[in-house]
N, C-alpha and C positions, 0 to 999 in steps of 0.2 A: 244698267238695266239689262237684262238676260234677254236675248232675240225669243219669238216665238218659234216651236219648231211650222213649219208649214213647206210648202212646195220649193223645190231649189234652195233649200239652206243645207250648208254643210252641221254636221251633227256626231257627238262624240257618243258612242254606248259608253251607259253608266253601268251596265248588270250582262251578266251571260257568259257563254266563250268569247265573244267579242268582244270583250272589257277595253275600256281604251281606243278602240277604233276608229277613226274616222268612216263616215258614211254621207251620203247623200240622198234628201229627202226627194222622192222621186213623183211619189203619189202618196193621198191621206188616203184612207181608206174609210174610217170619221175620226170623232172625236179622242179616241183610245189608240187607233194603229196608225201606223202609218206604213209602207212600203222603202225603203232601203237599197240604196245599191255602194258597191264601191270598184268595182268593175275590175277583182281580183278575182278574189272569194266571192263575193256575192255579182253573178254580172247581171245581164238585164235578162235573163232567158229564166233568171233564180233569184227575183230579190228577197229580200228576207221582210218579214210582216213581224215588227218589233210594237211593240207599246211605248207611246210617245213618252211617258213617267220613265222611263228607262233611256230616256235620250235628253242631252245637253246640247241645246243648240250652240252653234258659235256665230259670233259677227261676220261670218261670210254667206254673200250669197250667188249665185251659178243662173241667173235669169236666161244666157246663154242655152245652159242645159234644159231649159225647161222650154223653149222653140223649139229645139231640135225635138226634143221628144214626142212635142204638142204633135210637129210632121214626121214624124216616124222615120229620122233620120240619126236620131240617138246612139252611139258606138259605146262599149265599152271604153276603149282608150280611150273617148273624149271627157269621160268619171274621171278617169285615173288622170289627166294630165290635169284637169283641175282642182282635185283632190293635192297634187303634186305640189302645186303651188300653193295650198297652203302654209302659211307662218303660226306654228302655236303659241309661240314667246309674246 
């Protein structure tokens, strides 16, 4: 079964420059967008506002990432180290 894309899932771009990427789903925006980070290219001061049809979720999720941000404590590197340890195999 395919995860839903929603809050804290990591997430693969299907379409764009970004093809292939991994992302993380940071905020929905509603039912069509969603907000983006990867805390490279896209960090928190610029996420990218994608369309959820253009995104693959994956079986991981960052619940971690989603406190921090709730308290506005969210870093860039904390995307990227978790982004990091994802396994795609």
């Amino acid at each position: 079964m395919i995860p839903e894309v929603k809050r804290g899932i990591c997430v693969l771009s299907k379409k764009g420059r970004d093809k292939d990427r991994m992302f993380v789903v940071l905020y929905t925006v509603d039912a069509d967008f969603a907000l983006i980070g990867d805390g490279e290219t896209r960090k928190l001061d610029h996420l990218k506002r994608k369309k959820v049809k253009h995104l693959r979720a994956l079986p991981c999720e960052f619940p971690h990432l989603l406190e921090l941000a709730d308290k506005n404590q969210l870093k860039d590197s904390d995307i990227r180290e978790a982004l990091a340890s994802v396994d795609l195999n």
